[in-house]
Residue, then its C-alpha position, 0 to 999 in steps of 0.5 A: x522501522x521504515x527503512x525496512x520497507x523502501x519499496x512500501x515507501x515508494x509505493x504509497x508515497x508516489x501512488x497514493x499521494x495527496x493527489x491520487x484520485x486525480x490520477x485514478x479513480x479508486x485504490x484498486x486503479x492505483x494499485x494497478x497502475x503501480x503494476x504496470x508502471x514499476x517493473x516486475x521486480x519492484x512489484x515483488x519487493x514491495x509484495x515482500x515487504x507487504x507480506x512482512x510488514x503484515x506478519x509483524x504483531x502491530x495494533x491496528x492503531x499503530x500499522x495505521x499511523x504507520x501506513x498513513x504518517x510514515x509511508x506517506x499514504x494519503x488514503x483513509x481505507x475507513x472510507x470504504x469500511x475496511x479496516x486497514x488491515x483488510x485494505x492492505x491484505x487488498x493489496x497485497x492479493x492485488x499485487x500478487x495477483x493481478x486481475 
C-alpha cells in the first residue's frame, strides 16, 4: 500500500523525520516549510494522496501505525491530544490551505 502514496512518503519522511523539532518548532511550521520548499504540484499530490488515504475505512490503530512505521513520520500527534486522525485532517486543511 505505500507505493500509492510516494508523495505522502516523501512528505513525512524528509519533514517530519527523527530530527524535525530541530528544524522547526511545531508540526504546523513543518507543514509550512513543506509548502514553501517542494513545488505547487508536489504539494497537490501529496494533498490527493491525503485525501485518498484519509477516505479509505482504516482503524485508527492501523492509519497510525501506517503514518508512524511505514511513511516514516516521526511525530506522535497524541502529544498535543489529537488523534491521528484529527492531526492528519490538520494537514490536509494546511495544505490546501495555506495561512
Amino acid at each position: 500500500m505505500i507505493n500509492h502514496f510516494p508523495h505522502l512518503t516523501q512528505f513525512f519522511s524528509s519533514y517530519f523525520h527523527q530530527d524535525w523539532p530541530l528544524e522547526a518548532d511545531t508540526p504546523s511550521d513543518v507543514v509550512n516549510n513543506y509548502r514553501s520548499s517542494e513545488s505547487p504540484a508536489s504539494v497537490e499530490a501529496a494533498s490527493q494522496e491525503l485525501s485518498k488515504l484519509l477516505e479509505m475505512p482504516i482503524a485508527s490503530a492501523d492509519l497510525e501505525t501506517f503514518i508512524l512505521d511505514k511513511l516514516g513520520c516521526y511525530y506522535d500527534p497524541k502529544y498535543e491530544n489529537q488523534t491521528i486522525r484529527e492531526w492528519l485532517e490538520s494537514v490536509q486543511k494546511s495544505l490546501n490551505n495555506p495561512s
